[in-house]
N, C-alpha and C positions, 0 to 999 in steps of 0.2 A: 519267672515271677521274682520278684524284688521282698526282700522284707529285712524289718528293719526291729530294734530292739525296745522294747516298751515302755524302755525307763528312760536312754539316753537317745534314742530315735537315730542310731547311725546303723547303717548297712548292713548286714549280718549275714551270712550262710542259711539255706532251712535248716541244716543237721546240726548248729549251733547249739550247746543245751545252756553254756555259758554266756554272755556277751563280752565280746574280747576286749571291749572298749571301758565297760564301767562293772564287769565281772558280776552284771546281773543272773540272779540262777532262771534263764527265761520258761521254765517248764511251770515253775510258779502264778507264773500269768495267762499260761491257758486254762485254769482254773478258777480264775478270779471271774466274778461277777459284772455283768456287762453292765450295772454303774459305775464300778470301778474301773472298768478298762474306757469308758467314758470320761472320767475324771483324771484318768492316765493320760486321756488322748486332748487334756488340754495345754498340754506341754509342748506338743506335736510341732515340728515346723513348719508342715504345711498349711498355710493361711484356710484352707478349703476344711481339709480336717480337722481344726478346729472348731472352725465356726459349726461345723454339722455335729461337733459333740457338748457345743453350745444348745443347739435349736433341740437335740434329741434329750439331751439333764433337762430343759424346762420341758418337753413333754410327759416326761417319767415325773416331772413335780419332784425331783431331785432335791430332798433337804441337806443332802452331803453337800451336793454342788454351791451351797448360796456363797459359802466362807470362799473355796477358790474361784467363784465368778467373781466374786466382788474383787479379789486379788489381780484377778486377770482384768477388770476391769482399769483399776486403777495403773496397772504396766504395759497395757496397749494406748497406742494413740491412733489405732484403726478406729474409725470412725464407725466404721458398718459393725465391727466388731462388737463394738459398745453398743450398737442399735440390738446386736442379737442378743447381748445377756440383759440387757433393760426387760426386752422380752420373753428373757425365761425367766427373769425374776419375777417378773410378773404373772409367769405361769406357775412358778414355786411356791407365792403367794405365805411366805413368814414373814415375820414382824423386822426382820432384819436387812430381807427383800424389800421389803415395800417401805424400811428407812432408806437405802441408799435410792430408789428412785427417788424417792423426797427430797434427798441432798441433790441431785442431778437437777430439780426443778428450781430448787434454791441459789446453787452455786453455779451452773453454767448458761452458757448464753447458746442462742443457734437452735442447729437442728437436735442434739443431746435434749437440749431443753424443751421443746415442742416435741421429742419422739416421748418422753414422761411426764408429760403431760397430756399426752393422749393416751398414754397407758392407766395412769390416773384416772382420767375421764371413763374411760371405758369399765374398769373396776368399778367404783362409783353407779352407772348406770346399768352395770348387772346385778347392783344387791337390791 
């Protein structure tokens, strides 16, 4: 089995207690709270892992997550990527959330713009 560091995501030993790379104390992190290792795991290189610590912060209604989705939103040019936090922003549902889909309906063209505007839609027709 492979595993890797939770801060700097490079390759590590299991019986590492350090990480040799960014001298994270990793025993710290088996502790930590699985929103937090959610919100860890949006740093992740692999495209796959993140996007599923995307999909799973809007099913927990993650109010930690809004400030680094919205970050992550604005330094990805993944296209799917931003369909997936439009989506959890709208499953997180604060006022900060549901300003950035607002800016996403105002400022972009495409499919960005039609995936928040269906998420729009669909809030709307649930109250």
């Amino acid at each position: 089995m492979t595993f890797f560091c939770p801060v700097c995501w490079k390759e590590i030993r299991q019986v590492d207690k350090i990480c040799p790379y960014c001298n994270a104390h990793l025993p710290e992190y088996e502790n930590k709270h699985f929103e937090e290792k959610l919100l860890n795991a949006l740093r992740h290189p692999e495209r796959e892992t993140v996007q599923r610590a995307v999909y799973l912060l809007g099913k927990r209604k993650s109010a930690k997550a809004v400030k680094p989705l919205l970050d992550l939103f604005k330094q990805t040019n993944n296209t799917f990527l931003k369909i997936a936090i439009l989506n959890a922003l709208q499953e997180v549902d604060t006022p900060a959330a549901r300003e950035c889909i607002r800016r996403v309906i105002d400022s972009d063209t495409g499919l960005l713009r039609r995936m928040a505007m269906k998420i729009t839609n669909r809030v709307r027709h649930a109250e």
